[in-house]
N, C-alpha and C positions, 0 to 999 in steps of 0.2 A: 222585695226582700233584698236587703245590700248582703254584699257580698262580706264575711265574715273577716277579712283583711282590715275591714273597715269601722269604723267606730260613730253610726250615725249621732250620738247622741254628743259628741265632741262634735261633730263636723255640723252641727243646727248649733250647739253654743258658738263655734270662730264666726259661723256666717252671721249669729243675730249679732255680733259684736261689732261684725265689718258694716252690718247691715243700720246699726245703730249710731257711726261714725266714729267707735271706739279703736283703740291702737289694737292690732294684732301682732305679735313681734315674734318672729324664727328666730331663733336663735342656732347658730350652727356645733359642730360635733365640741362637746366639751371635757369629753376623756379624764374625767376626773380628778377636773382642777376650779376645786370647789371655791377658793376663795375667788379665783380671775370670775368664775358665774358669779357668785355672789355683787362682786363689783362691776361688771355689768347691769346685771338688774338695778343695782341703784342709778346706775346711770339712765334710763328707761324710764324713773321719774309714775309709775303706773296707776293709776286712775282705777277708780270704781269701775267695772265693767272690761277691763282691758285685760287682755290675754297673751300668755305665753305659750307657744309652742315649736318643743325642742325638736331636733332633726335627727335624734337617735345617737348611736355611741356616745349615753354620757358616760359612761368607766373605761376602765384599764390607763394605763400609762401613766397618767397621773396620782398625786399623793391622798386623793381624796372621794373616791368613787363612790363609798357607801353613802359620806355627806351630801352627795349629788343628787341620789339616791333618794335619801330621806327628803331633799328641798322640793323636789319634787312629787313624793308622796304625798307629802304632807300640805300640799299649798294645795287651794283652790283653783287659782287661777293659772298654772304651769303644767305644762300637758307636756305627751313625748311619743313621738313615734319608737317604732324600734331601728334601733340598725344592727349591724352585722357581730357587733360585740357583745351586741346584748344576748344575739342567737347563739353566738360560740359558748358565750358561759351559761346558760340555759343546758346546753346539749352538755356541755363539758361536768357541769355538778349531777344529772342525770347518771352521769358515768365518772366517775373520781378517776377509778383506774384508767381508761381508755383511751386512747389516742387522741381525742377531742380536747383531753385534759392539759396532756402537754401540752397540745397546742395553744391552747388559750395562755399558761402559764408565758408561754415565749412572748405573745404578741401584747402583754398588760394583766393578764389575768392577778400575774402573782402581787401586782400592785394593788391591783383591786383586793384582795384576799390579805392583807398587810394592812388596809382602811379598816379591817372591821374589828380594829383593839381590841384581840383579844388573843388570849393562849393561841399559839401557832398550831395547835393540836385539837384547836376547835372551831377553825376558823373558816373550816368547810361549813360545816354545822349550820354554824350564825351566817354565811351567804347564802345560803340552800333556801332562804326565805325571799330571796329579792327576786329570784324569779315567777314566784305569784305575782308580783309588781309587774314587770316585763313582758311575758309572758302576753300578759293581754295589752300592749303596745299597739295601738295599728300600724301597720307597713304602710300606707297610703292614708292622707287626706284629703278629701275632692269636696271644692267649695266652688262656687259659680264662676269668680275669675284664676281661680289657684290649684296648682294641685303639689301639696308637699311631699315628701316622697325622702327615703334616706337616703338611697342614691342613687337612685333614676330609672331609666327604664332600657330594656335595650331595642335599637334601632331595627330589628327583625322580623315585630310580630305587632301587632295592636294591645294598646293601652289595656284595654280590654281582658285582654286573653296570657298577660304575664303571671308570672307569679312570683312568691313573697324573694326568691333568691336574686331574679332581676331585679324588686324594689330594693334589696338590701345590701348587694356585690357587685353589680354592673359598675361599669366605668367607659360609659360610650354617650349619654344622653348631651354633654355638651361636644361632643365630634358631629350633632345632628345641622344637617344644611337645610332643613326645613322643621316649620313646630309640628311636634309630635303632634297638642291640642292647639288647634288654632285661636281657640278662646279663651285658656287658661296657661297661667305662668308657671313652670314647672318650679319650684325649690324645692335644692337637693342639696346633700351636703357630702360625705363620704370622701370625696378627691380634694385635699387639702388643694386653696388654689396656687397656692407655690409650683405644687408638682405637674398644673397642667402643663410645662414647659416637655414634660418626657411625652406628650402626647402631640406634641406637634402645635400646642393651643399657647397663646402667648399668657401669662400671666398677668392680674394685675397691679399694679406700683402699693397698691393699698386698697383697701375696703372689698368688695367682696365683685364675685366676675359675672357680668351682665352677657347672653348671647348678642351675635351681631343678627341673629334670624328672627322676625319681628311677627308678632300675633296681629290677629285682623284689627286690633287697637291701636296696634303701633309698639306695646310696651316689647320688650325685651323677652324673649320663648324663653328663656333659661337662669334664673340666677344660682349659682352655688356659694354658698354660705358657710364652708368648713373654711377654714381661715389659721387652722393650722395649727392649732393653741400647742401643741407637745410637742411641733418640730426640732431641731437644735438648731439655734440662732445663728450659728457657724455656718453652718451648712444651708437655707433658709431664711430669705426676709423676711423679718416683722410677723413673727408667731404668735398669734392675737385670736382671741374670741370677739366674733362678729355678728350682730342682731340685726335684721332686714325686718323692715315697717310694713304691712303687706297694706297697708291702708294708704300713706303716702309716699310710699318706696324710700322714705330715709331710712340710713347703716349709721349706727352707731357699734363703736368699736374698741376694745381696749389690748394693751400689750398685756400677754401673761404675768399675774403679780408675782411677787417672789415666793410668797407664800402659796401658790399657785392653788 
């Protein structure tokens, strides 16, 4: 019996795809900036059988979360973990009045809640739906060389035995000096890779941060894939949404559109 974190019935569609020689493409946190997804995906070129899967927080921040939303409902082949935004506003519509609620409002919520055109007086309402959608998100996907994850795992306890708040709030999995799984590549997304510089981890110039700790393949134990898309350019290189190939490790990548 899998564990209910888990979505067997996604995790035997990525693998017959990978298994098939077809693309699978992560795509990292995209905070609901519906047009830069959208023009990514066309960049991705996608084939009969090929697959998308997202790495969670796609709302808040951005101007467009319900259409992120819907692109995803609605597609066949686009799948989505949960991340941490997805939980906050979950919890937060659960309780309108509560503590949960400001808080979401502060960190995107209220941009998400301003996506769903319509009267400001009923705009709880019309989101109080997306978490049926969400809701059943898995926190992990474990495939024979992969395991995606929104953001990671923490260094303290076995793979095994975490739960959904290290998959979805940790920020330790790339500080690891050895692979967690030695057979599978972690992608994670959650730590935009601009900011691993506050963590003592150097950043990268561009395209998305590969570990230097190496699986018994040789590939790379870690890549992270949030890439920043809502940073402010001022403050922040090259704020872009970034797609990882898990089939032949190519990133393709685009700057946030203006229409974002």
């Amino acid at each position: 019996m899998e564990p209910s974190h888990r979505n067997p019935n996604l995790e035997g569609r990525l693998q017959n795809a990978l298994n098939d020689g077809k693309a699978v493409w992560a795509i990292g946190d995209i905070h609901g900036c519906r047009g830069t997804f959208e023009k990514l995906l066309g960049t991705l070129q996608l084939s009969e059988g090929d697959e998308v899967i997202c790495i969670g927080d796609l709302i808040d921040r951005g101007p467009d979360s319900e259409g992120v939303l819907r692109i995803v409902r609605n597609s066949k082949n686009i799948h989505s973990l949960k991340g941490n935004h997805e939980e906050i506003m979950s919890r937060a519509l659960r309780s309108p009045t509560g503590r949960t609620m400001d808080f979401w409002l502060r960190i995107g919520g209220r941009e998400t809640l301003q996506s769903m055109h319509v009267d400001s007086s009923k705009q709880l309402e019309k989101a109080a739906v997306w978490p049926n959608l969400t809701d059943n998100f898995p926190t992990e996907v474990v495939l024979d060389r992969f395991r995606l994850v929104h953001a990671g795992y923490s260094l303290e306890s076995p793979l095994e035995s975490q739960s959904d708040k290290e998959r979805i709030s940790s920020r330790t999995v790339f500080l690891a000096q050895s692979s967690l799984d030695p057979n599978r590549q972690i992608i994670a997304g959650h730590t935009p890779v601009q900011k691993l510089i506050d963590f003592g981890v150097r950043p990268p110039e561009a395209g998305v941060w590969f570990s230097d700790t190496r699986l018994t393949d040789g590939r790379p134990s870690t890549v992270l894939i949030d890439t920043g898309v809502m940073l402010d350019p001022k403050s922040y290189r090259n704020p872009r949404l970034s797609a990882y190939n898990l089939q032949s490790a190519e990133v393709r990548e685009i700057q946030r559109a203006t229409s974002q």
